[in-house]
Each structure stands twice: as structure tokens, then as C-alpha cells.
C-alpha positions in Angstrom: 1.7 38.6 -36.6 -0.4 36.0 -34.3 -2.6 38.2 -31.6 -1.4 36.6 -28.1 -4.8 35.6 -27.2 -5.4 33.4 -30.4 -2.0 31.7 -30.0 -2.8 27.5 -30.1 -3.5 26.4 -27.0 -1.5 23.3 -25.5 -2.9 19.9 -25.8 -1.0 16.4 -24.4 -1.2 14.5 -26.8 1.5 11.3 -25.2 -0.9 8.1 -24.5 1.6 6.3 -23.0 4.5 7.5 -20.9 7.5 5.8 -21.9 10.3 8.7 -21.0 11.2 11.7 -20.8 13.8 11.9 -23.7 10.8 12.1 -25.8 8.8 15.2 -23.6 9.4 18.7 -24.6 9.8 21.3 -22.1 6.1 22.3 -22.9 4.8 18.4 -21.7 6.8 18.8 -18.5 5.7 22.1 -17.6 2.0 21.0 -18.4 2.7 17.5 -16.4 4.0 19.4 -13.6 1.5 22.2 -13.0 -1.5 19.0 -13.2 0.7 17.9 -10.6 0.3 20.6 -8.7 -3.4 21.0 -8.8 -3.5 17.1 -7.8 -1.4 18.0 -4.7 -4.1 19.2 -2.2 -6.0 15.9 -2.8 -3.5 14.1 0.1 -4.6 16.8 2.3 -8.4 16.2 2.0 -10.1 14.7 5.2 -11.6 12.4 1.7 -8.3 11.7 0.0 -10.6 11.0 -3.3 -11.1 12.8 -6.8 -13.3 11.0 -9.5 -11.3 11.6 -12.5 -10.6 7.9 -13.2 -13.7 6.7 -11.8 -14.8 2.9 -13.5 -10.7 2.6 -14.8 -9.0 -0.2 -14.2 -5.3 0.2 -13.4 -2.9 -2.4 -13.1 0.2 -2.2 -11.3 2.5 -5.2 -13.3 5.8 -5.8 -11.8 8.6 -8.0 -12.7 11.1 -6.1 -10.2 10.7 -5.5 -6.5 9.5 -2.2 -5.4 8.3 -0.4 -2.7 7.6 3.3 -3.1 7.4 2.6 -7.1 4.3 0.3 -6.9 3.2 1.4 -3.5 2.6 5.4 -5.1 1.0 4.1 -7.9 -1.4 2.1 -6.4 -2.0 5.3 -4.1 -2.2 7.6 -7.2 -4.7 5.3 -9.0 -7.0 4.7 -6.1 -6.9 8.7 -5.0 -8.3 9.0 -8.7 -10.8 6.9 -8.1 -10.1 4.2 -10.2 -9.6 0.2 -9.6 -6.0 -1.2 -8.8 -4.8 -4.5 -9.6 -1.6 -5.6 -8.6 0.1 -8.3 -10.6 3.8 -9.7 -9.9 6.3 -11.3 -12.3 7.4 -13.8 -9.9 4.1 -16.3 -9.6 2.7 -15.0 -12.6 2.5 -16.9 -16.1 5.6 -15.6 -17.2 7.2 -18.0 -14.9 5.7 -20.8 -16.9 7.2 -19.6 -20.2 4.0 -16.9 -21.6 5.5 -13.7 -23.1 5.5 -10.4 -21.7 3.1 -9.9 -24.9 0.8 -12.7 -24.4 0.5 -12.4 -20.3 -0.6 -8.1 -20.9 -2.9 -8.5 -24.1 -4.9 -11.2 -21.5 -5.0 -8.5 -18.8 -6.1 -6.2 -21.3 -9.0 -8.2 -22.2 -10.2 -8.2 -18.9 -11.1 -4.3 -19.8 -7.9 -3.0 -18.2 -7.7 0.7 -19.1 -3.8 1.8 -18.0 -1.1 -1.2 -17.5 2.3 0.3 -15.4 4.6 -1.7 -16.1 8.1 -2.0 -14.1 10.9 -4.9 -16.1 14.0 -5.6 -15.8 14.7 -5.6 -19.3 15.2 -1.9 -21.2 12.8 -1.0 -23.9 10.0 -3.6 -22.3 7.6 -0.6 -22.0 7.9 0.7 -25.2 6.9 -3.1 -26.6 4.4 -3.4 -24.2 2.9 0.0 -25.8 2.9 -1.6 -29.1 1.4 -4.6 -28.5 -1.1 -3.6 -26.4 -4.3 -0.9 -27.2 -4.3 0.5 -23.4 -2.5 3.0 -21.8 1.4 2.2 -20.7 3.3 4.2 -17.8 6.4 2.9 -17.6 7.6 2.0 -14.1 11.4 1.4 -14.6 12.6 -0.7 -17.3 15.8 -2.2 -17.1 18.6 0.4 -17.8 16.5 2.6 -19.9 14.8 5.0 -18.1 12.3 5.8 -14.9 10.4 8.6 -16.1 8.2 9.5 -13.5 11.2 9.2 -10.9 12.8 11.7 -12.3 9.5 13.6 -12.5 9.6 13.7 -9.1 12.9 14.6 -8.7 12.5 17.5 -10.5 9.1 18.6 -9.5 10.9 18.6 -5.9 14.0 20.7 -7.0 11.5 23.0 -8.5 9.4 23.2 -5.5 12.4 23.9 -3.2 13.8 26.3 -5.4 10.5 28.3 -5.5 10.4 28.0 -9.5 6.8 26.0 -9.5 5.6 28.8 -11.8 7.1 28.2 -14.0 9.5 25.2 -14.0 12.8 27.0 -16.2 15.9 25.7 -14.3 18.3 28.1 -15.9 21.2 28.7 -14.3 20.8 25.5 -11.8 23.7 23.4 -11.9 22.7 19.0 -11.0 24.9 16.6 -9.6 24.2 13.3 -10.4 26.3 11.1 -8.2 27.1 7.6 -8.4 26.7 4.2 -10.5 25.1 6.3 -13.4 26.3 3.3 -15.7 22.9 1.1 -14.5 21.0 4.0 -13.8 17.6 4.3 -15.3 16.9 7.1 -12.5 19.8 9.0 -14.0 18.9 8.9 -17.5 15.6 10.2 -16.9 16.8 13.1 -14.9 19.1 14.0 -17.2 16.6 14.1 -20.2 14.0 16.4 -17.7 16.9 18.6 -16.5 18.2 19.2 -19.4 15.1 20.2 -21.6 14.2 22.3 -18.6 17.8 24.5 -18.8 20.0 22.9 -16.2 23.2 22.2 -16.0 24.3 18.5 -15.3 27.5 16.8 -14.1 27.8 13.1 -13.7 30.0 11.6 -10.5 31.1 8.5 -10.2 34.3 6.4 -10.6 35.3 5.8 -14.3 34.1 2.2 -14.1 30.4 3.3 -13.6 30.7 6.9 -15.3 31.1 5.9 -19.2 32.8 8.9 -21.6 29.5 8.4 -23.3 27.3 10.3 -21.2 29.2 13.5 -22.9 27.1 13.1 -26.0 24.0 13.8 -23.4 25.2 17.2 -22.7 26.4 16.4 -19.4 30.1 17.3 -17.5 31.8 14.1 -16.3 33.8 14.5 -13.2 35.5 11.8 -10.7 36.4 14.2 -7.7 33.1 14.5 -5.4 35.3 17.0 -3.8 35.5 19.4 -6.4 32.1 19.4 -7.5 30.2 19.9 -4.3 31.1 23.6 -3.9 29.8 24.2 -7.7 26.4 22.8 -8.1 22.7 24.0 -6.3 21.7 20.1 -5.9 23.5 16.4 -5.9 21.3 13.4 -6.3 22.8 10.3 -4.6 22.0 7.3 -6.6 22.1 3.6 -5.3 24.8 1.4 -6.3 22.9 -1.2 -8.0 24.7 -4.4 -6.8 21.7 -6.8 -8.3 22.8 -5.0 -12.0 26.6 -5.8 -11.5 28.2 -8.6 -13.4 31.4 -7.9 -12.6 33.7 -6.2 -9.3 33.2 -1.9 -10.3 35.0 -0.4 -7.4 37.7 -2.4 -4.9 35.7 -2.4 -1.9 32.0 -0.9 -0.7 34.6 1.2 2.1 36.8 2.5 -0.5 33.4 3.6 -2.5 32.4 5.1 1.0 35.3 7.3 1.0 35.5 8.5 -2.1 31.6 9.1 -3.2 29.7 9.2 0.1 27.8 12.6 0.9 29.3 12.3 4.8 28.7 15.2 7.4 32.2 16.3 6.8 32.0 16.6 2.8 28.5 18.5 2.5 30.8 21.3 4.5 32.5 21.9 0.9 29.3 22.7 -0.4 26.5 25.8 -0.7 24.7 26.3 2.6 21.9 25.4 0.9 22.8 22.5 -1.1 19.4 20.2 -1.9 20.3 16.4 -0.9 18.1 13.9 -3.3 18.2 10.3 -3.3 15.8 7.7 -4.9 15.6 4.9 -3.0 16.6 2.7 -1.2 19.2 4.2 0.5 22.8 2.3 1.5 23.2 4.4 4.5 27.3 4.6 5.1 27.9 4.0 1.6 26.3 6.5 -0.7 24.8 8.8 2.5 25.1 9.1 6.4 22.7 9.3 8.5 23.4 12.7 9.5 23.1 13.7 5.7 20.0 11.8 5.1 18.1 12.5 7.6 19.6 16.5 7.5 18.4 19.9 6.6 19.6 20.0 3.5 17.5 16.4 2.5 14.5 16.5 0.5 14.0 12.4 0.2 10.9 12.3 2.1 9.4 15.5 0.1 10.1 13.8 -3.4 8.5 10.6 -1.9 5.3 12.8 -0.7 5.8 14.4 -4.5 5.8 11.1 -6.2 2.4 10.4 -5.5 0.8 13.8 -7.0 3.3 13.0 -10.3 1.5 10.2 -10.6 -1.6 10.9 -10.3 -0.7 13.3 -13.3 0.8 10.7 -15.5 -2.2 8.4 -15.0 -5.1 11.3 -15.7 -3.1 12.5 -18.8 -2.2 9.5 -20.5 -5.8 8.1 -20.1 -7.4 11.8 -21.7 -4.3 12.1 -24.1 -5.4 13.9 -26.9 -3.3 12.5 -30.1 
């Protein structure tokens, strides 16, 4: 038998991070607890640490974002390190250069890390092949949005007081909404799920596919049933801009029966934790009175977002393959 005290110690080893399907509970526990010893940077009079001193970050969007980009750029900076920010729309892309071509020429500027946010899933992971510098990915298409759900469940976590040590055992998720575009909700349900919770997907069968069985996950279509059942619901944005087709008969009739209203968060536990990613369709997916509630943590995984960050960016850069 191994003496406890020369058990192997843990070392990251992920240079780029591309999802959380491929983290084991062991790389989110470590991810979250440098997380955690990045928080009490924002609360410096100096809101500086030199870990990424003379690194070049660059924040390489082909989607629109605001808390996305705006955190990393945060992140990177609070570590000390140089931001660029480059858009897809006015970039060279727009005159027919490859995703490919357009990041090996940032990289040869002596770029270090490239996040990268596309509306196209599996861009990251080809950006991480083509490229010899570190790759956080930012959102790609339908894929996932790794360190969004990072933050989601860093927050859970945190509320919960389980920031010791991260086992959600015995939680039960609710993921509610258009989980059939959702990169937000495959990334949760990866973390969650690694971590010990239970998850069940709610939605209307056009944006709830049978599929997401094969994840592990319960599928329900009754809001009303669910709420009195799980410990937290994350309210996910219908994703209008993804649609190709008409999902659900009206944005009302959505409204009615998927909304988190005043009235409905009655059927649930006292202490039921309210998530949302962002942006929020306030009257459609939450009220006002929900969102801006006792039982919301939005702003929280907002203020947690930026210390998940900065703990992407210092591992991936001192990943240890």
C-alpha cells in the first residue's frame, strides 16, 4: 500500500481549454480552488497580480459579447499581461482569409494565449491544432462554453457552501430552456455531472431533443413539476439569432409555460438558487421580480466569471503536459 504522503501529487496538464467534457473531476476541483485564491485580487486597492506579466492575450471574436470578452480582457489585464482585442466583423476574415491563416498571423506577432469566441462548433478545437499558443475557448457555436459553465458552477458551489471541496452530490440542476442551441448547457451538464449532480433538462420538445438522455440527464416538459424537486434552475436565453425555423407558437405562449414568474418560484424550495447567463429576455424566460430577487445569483456568477478566468488563463499558459 502507497503511504498517504507519497501519493502523486496533481499536476494540469490541459494547454488549451476547449471544454469541460474532457476535464475530470480532479481538473475542476484544481481550476476552482485557483479560482478561489485569484478572488481577493478584485478586492485589492491595486487590482494587479504579475503572473502573466510580458503575455500577450488576445481576445478574438467573431460573435457579439459583452460580459464574455469584457471578463476576459479584465482577467488578462488583472494578471498582468497585454490584451488585444480583435473582431470578426472588420477583420480579414471578411475579405475571405481563414480562421487558420488570420490566428497563425496573430501568433506571429508573439501572441502567447488566443480566446477565441465563433459561431461555428469545434472552431476552437481547430484553432488549437493549427496554432502553437495557448486556446481558451470563448463559446463556439453549439458546442460548448466552458468557462461559463465554470462560473456557473463555481457560483452554485459557493452558495451552497461546498467551496472545499466542490462534490455536488445529492444537488439536483435544472437547466431550463432552448437547451437544443445551447452551448451554455452542454457545458454545464458535462461540469455538473463529473462533479455528482443530478440534471434535468426543461424545455418544450422542439428545443429539448430525446438525445440529451444519452448525457445522463432527466428530460421533463412541465416547469411546474420540476421546480419543487431541484436545489437550482438555470434559465437559458432563447437563442432567436440560432433559429432557422418557428420552435414554440408565440414568445407569450413560451412566457407562460417556461418563464420563472413571481407566482411559479412559489412551487419551489425557499431557497431555490436562480442562474441565468446572459443576456436576459426579461418577461420571457425571467421577471423582473425573479431576476432581480433573493433567490438570484446572476450578478455573483458575473463577479465570479472574472476570478474563473483568470484561472483558465494562468493554467493553460503553465500547463504541465
Amino acid at each position: 500500500m502507497t503511504p498517504p504522503d507519497s501519493a502523486p501529487k496533481y499536476t494540469w496538464r490541459h494547454r488549451h481549454l476547449l471544454g469541460l467534457e474532457e476535464l475530470s473531476a480532479d481538473d475542476l476541483r484544481f481550476l476552482f480552488r485557483t479560482a478561489r485564491g485569484f478572488e481577493e485580487v478584485s478586492t485589492r486597492s491595486v487590482k494587479k497580480v504579475p503572473a502573466l506579466r510580458g503575455k500577450v492575450v488576445v481576445n478574438l471574436f467573431f460573435e457579439d459579447s459583452t460580459r464574455t470578452r469584457s471578463s476576459f480582457h479584465l482577467a488578462a489585464s488583472r494578471l498582468s499581461a497585454d490584451v488585444l482585442e480583435l473582431a470578426g466583423k472588420g477583420s480579414s476574415m471578411s475579405k475571405g482569409e481563414t480562421l487558420t491563416d488570420t490566428a497563425r498571423n496573430i501568433e506571429a506577432m508573439g501572441v502567447d494565449i488566443i480566446v477565441c469566441r465563433h459561431n461555428q462548433s469545434g472552431a476552437a478545437r481547430h484553432l488549437a491544432q493549427a496554432v502553437n499558443c495557448n486556446v481558451v475557448n470563448a463559446g463556439d457555436g453549439q458546442h460548448e462554453h466552458p468557462t461559463q459553465g465554470l462560473l456557473d458552477i463555481f457560483t452554485l458551489c459557493k452558495r451552497w457552501g461546498l467551496d472545499d471541496t466542490f462534490d455536488l452530490t445529492g444537488k439536483t440542476v435544472a437547466i431550463v430552456g432552448d437547451i437544443a442551441h445551447s452551448r451554455v448547457a452542454r457545458s454545464n451538464i458535462y461540469g455538473l455531472r463529473t462533479l455528482g449532480a443530478k440534471i434535468i433538462l426543461v424545455g418544450p420538445p422542439t428545443l429539448l431533443p430525446q438525445s440529451f438522455k444519452d448525457l445522463g440527464c432527466e428530460i421533463s416538459h412541465d416547469l411546474d413539476q420540476v421546480l419543487g424537486r431541484v436545489d437550482a434552475v438555470n434559465m437559458l436565453r432563447i437563442q432567436f439569432e440560432r433559429m432557422t425555423s418557428q420552435f414554440f407558437p408565440s414568445v407569450r405562449e413560451y412566457a407562460t409555460m417556461f418563464g420563472l414568474t413571481a407566482k411559479r418560484i412559489k412551487l419551489a424550495k425557499p431557497d431555490l438558487l436562480v442562474m441565468h447567463p446572459g443576456p436576459i429576455n426579461r418577461g420571457m424566460e425571467l421577471d423582473a421580480a425573479v431576476a432581480d430577487g433573493p433567490n438570484s445569483a446572476i450578478l455573483e456568477q458575473v463577479t465570479n466569471g472574472l476570478a474563473i478566468r483568470m484561472a483558465a488563463l494562468f493554467l493553460v499558459i503553465n500547463a504541465k503536459p
